[in-house]
N, C-alpha and C positions, 0 to 999 in steps of 0.2 A: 636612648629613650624610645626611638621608632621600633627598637628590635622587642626590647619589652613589651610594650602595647600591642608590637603582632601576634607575641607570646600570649600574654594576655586575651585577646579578641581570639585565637585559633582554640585557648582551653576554654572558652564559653563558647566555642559554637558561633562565631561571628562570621564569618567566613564562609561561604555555602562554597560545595562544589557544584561545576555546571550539571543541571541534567542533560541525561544521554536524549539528544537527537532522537524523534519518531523516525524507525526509516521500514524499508519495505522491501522483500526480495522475493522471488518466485522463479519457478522452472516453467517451462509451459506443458508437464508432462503426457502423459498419454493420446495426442490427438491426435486426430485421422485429415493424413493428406490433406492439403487445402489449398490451390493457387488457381480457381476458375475465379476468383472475383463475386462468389455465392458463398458467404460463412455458412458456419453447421452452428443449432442450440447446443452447447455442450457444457461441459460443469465445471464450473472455476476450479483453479489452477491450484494447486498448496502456495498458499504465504506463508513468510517468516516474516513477523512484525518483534521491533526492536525499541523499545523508548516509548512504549506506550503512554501518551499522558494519563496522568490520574485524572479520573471524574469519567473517564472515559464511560460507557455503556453499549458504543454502537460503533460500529467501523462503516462506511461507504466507503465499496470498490465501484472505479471506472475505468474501463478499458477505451485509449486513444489508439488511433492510426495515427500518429506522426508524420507521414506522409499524406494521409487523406484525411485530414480532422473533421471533417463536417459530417464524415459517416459515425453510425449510432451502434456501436456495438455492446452498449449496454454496461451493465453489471448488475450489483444486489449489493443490499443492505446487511450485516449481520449482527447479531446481540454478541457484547465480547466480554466473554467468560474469568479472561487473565490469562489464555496459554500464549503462548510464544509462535503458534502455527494457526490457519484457518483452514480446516480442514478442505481438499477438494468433495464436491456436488455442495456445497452449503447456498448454492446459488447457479444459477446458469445465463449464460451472455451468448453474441455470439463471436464464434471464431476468428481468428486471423486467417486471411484469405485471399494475399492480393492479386491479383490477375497478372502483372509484370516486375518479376521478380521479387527480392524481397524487400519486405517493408521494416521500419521500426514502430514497434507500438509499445505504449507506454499504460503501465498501470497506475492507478493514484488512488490513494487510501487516505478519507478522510475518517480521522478519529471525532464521535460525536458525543454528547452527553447526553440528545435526546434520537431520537429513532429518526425526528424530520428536522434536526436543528440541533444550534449549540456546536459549532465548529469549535473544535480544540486544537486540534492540528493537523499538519496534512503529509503525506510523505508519497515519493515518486520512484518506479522503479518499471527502466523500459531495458528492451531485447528484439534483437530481429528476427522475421518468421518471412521464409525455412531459415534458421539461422545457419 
């Protein structure tokens, strides 16, 4: 009887698969030198965003020091179109730049539905600089 009714409920559509995860990956490409403890303005990094929720409209990127959280290295806001990638310059922060040794800093991409609100979801993706 059980195996019927799973039969049953899978050919109507009963049964969701899970959605895919928001997640988040980046290179920190083309930057110039940086270990005096003085970040540089420079232009966000290419993202690869994965699992975008629906309703989405607006992505917020934040750049953390994970070792020095209280510094403000910014990000930007951007309108999300549907690609797969955010292009680099679509915004500029400032750099990773620690003075001793390296650091980990962590990106975090929050998916929004309005430009200053409507969290949908959030996704995290850190690396260390100089790595």
């Amino acid at each position: 009887m059980q195996q019927r009714f799973a039969a049953l409920a899978l050919g109507l559509g009963l049964f969701a698969l899970p959605a895919s995860a928001f997640e988040l990956s980046f290179e920190w490409g083309p930057l110039k030198s940086c270990t005096s403890g003085s970040p540089n303005t420079v232009d966000n990094p290419v993202f690869t965003l994965q699992g975008v929720p629906d309703g989405t409209k607006f992505i917020r990127f934040k750049l953390t020091d994970k070792n020095v959280p209280g510094y403000n290295h910014g990000g930007g806001t951007v309108a999300w179109n549907g690609e797969a990638a955010v292009r680099a310059g679509a915004f500029k922060y400032q750099s990773p730049c620690p003075p001793n040794g390296s650091h980990v800093y962590e990106w975090t991409a929050t998916a929004m539905s309005k430009k200053n609100g409507g969290k949908l979801a959030e996704a995290k993706a850190k690396r260390k600089y100089p790595e």
